[in-house]
Phi, psi and omega in degrees: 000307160317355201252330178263008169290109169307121199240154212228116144292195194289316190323301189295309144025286205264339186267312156336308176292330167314323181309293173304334176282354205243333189269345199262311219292306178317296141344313190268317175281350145303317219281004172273007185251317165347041214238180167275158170080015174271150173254120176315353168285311162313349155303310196264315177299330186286331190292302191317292175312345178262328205262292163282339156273340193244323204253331192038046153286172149238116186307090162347287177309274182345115165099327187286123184059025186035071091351088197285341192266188152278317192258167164243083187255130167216111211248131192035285188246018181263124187296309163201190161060024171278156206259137134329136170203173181270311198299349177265124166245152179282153198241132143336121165098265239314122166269129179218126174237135177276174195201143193203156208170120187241164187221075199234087199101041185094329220233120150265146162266121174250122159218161161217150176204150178258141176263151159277145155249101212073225173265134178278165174288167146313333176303288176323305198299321190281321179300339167272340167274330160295302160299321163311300182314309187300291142342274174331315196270298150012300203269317220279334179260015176272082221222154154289147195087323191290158155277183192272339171317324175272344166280344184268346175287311199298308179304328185287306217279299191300340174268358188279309171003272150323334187083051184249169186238092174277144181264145213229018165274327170239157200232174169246189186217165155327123180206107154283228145258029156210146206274329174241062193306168210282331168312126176245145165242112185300154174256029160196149204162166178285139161305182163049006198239167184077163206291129172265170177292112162247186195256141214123296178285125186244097185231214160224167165219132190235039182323140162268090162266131179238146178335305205250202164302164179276347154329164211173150164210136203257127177329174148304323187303321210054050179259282200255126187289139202213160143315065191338319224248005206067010200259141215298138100204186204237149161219119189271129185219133163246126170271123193251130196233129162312136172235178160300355177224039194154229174207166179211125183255115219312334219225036169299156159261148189325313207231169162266221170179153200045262180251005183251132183290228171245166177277000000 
């Protein structure tokens, strides 16, 4: 499996991070549109529209493995990969995480954060702050020498804590000039076990937490992803480059969100 890990020079980096600055930025021009009574189609347009007129990007998603959107809404109890649509509009109380992938020079960007819409129950708030957290410590074990074990433990120990549930069909990756490079990083694992880290390697980590059980079923559409049992959940995602004394993170936001700071 090392032998298919792409190690990155400093240049190349540095052209991920433009990506990656350009997929966080889109984020950050969305979340004042997040509100009730908005549609997720609407949403996927404003994106769309900031990524190519304003950014001269190209939206990563649109097209890929025919995908139809920009975006990635994925609303309570849709695990990821929900399709923008105009009939979903959003309610007061909803949790949505948006997912967003840009394509610039060559070089993609990935990031996602689940947004409140209005006031969340306590249930939300705390499954979105437990996922950011989870995320954090994730990021937060990333060094040369550590392995992806310690990154998929750190996360598992903070969402077990809670009694969260990690979902464990999907992972993040390896990201470049291909949006899915062969590294997967699991969100839950043994210390010391799995492919270790060198300075170079450029992936994500997209921890899934759920409410409820960990289980997951996938529409008809063949897309979106849902909860088995209905139960909220959230997700976060940073693309991240090993460096030498540590990590760097590709895709920051201005801000953290709930009781957590930026990494």
């Amino acid at each position: 499996m090392a032998r298919q890990v792409v190690i990155k020079s400093a240049d190349e980096v540095a052209m991920a991070r433009r990506a990656g600055q350009l997929a966080a930025e889109v984020l950050s021009i969305i979340e004042p549109h997040v509100v009730p009574g908005v549609s997720t189609e609407a949403l996927d347009r404003i994106c769309h529209d900031h990524i190519v007129n304003v950014q001269g990007a190209i939206p990563a998603n649109l097209g890929y493995q025919g995908y139809p959107k920009t975006i990635l809404t994925s609303v309570n109890q849709v695990v990821c990969h929900g399709i923008p649509s105009p009939d979903k509009i959003l309610k007061k109380g909803d949790i949505v995480n948006i997912d967003v992938a840009v394509l610039k020079d060559g070089w993609f960007g990935d990031t996602s954060r689940t947004f409140f819409v209005g006031t969340p129950s306590i249930l939300a708030r705390r499954l979105v702050d437990t996922t950011y957290e989870a995320m954090l410590a994730g990021i937060r074990a990333v060094k040369p020498g550590a392995t992806l074990g310690d990154v998929g433990h750190a996360i598992q120990s903070v969402a077990h804590r809670e009694h969260f549930s990690v979902v464990r069909e999907y992972c993040g990756h390896g990201i470049g000039q291909i949006y899915h490079e062969d590294l997967q990083v699991l969100h839950y694992g043994r210390r010391g076990e799995g492919l270790r880290l060198e300075p170079g390697m450029v992936f994500t980590i997209e921890p899934m937490l759920n409410a409820g059980r960990r289980e997951t079923r996938q529409l008809p559409d063949g897309w979106t992803v849902v909860t088995q049992d209905r139960s909220l959940s959230a997700q976060f995602e940073h693309m991240v480059a090993v460096t030498p004394s540590g990590y760097e993170v590709l895709t920051p936001w201005p801000e953290g969100t709930g009781a957590y700071a930026p990494v």
